[in-house]
N, C-alpha and C positions, 0 to 999 in steps of 0.2 A: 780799466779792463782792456787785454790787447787780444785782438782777432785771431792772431795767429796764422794770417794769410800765405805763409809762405807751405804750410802743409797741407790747405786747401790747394794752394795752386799746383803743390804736386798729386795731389789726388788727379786734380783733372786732364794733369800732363799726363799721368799713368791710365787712365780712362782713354782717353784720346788714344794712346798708343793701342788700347785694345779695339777699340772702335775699327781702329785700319787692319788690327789682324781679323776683325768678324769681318770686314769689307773683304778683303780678300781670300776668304775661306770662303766657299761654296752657301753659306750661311744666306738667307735670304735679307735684302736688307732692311727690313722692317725689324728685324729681330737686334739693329746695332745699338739704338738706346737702351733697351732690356738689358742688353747685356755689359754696358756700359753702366746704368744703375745699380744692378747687381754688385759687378765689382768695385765697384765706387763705395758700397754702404759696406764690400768687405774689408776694404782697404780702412774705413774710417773706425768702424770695429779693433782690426788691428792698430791704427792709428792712438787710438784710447787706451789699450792697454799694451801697448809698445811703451808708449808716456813719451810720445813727442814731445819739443819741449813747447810749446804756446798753443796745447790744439785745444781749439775752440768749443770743446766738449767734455764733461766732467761727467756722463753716465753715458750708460749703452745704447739708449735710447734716441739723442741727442746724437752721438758721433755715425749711427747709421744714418740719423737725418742728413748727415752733414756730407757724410760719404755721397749719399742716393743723389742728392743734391749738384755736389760737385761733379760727379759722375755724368750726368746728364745736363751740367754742365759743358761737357767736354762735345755734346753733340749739338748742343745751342751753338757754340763757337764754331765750329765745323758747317753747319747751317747759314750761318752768319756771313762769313767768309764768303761761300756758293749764290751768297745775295746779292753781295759787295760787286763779286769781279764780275755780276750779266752785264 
């Protein structure tokens, strides 16, 4: 069985990328995982019936997980980093 990590990691890159446009929109920033998970589980939705080729989800239910997941993914890493350089 293969993971299919390379369209996980683009979920999170495309996550990430929204994360900084809610950071810089007027948007408060409590609201940038939300909306990071959001799009994460729409991307993974699309992801599933797009029919990437290795994505690691064969129903609807599973490729949201997998989106929401990576999505807020994308704000762990973000977090992480902000830990790293104090």
């Amino acid at each position: 069985m293969e993971i299919g990590i390379a369209s996980v990691a683009a979920i999170t890159v495309v996550c990430y990328l929204v994360g900084l446009i809610v950071k810089a929109s007027c948007v408060n920033d409590r609201y940038i995982p939300i909306a990071c998970g959001l799009f994460g589980g729409l991307l993974g939705v699309a992801g599933l019936y797009l029919g990437l080729p290795d994505f690691p989800a064969a129903d609807p239910v599973t490729a949201l997980a997998v989106g929401i997941v990576s999505g807020l993914a994308a704000t762990g890493i973000n977090q992480m980093a902000k830990q790293l350089s104090k």
